[in-house]
C-alpha positions in Angstrom: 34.4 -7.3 39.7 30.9 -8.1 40.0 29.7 -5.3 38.4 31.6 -6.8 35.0 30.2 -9.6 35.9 26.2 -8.5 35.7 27.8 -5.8 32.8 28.9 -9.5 30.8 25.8 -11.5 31.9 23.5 -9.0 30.4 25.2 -9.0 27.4 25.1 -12.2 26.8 21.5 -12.3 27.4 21.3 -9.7 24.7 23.3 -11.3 22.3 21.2 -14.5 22.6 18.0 -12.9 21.8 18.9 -11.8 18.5 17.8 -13.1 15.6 19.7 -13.6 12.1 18.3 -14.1 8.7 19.1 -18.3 8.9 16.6 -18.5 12.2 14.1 -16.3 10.6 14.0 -18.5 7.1 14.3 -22.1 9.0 10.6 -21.0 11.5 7.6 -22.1 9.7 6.0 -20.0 7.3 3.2 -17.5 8.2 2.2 -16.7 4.4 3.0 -18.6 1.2 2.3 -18.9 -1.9 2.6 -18.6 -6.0 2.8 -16.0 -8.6 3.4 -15.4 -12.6 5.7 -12.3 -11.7 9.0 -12.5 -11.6 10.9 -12.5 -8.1 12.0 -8.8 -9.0 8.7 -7.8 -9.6 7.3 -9.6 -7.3 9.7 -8.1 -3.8 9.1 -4.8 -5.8 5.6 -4.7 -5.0 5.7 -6.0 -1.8 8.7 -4.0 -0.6 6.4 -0.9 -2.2 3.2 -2.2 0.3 5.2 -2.7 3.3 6.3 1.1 3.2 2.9 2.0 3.0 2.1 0.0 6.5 5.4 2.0 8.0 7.8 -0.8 7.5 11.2 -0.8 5.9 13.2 -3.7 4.1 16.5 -4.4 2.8 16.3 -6.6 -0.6 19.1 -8.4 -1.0 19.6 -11.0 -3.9 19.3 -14.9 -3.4 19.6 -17.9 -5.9 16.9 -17.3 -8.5 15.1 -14.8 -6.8 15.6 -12.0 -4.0 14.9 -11.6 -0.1 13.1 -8.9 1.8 14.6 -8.6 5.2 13.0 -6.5 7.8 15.4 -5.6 10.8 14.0 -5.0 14.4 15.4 -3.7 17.5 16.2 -7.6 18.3 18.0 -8.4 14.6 15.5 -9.3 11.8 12.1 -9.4 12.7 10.6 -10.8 9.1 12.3 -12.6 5.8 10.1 -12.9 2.9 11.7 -15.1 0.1 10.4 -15.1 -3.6 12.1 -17.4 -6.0 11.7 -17.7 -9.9 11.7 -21.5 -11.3 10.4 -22.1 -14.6 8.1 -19.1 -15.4 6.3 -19.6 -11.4 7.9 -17.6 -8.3 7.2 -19.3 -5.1 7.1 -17.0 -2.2 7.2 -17.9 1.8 7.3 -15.1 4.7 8.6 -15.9 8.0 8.3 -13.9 11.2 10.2 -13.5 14.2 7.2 -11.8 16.4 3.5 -13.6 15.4 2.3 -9.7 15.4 4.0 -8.4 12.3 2.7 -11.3 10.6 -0.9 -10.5 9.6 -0.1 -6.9 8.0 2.8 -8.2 6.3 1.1 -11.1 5.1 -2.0 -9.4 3.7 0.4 -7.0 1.7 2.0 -10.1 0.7 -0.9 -11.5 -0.8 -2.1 -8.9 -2.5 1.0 -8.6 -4.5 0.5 -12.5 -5.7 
C-alpha cells in the first residue's frame, strides 16, 4: 500500500511540472519584435536557425500567423509566436528554462 502511495505521489509531482503551450505563451516574453515577412516566412527561417543550434520545433498554425513549439523532457520548453496584421508580423518568444532563451532569441532576431 505504501509503495502506491510514493508510486502516486511521484507522479503527481511529475505531472505538475509539466508545462503546456498556454503556460509557455501567458510568461513574459524573452525576445520580441517586428518584421515585413510574412508569418510563414518568417517561422520558416527561424525554425531553419534553430536546427542549426541542435533544436527541433513543431509549427503548428495559429490565427493569422503560425507557432514554433519546442518540446522538452518536462513538456514545451519554448513557444515562439509570429502573427501577420496588415502587411507587419509581430513576433514574441517565450521560454520555460531562462537558458534556452539567449540562443533562441539571437536566431530569432536575425530572422526579423
Amino acid at each position: 500500500m505504501n509503495l502506491r502511495l510514493v508510486a502516486l505521489l511521484a507522479l503527481a509531482g511529475v505531472l505538475a511540472g509539466c508545462a503546456s503551450v498556454k503556460d509557455i505563451r501567458e510568461r513574459d516574453p524573452v525576445f520580441f519584435g517586428s518584421t515585413a515577412r510574412t508569418a510563414e516566412q518568417y517561422t520558416t527561417c527561424v525554425d531553419t536557425a534553430w536546427q542549426g543550434i541542435g533544436t527541433q520545433a513543431e509549427r503548428h498554425p495559429v490565427r493569422n500567423g503560425y507557432e514554433l513549439i519546442v518540446q522538452g523532457s518536462m513538456g514545451v520548453d519554448a513557444v515562439l509566436t509570429a502573427t501577420t496584421w496588415k502587411g507587419k508580423t509581430d513576433v514574441r518568444l517565450s521560454t520555460r528554462i531562462a537558458r534556452y532563451s539567449t540562443a533562441l532569441a539571437e536566431a530569432a532576431n536575425l530572422c526579423l
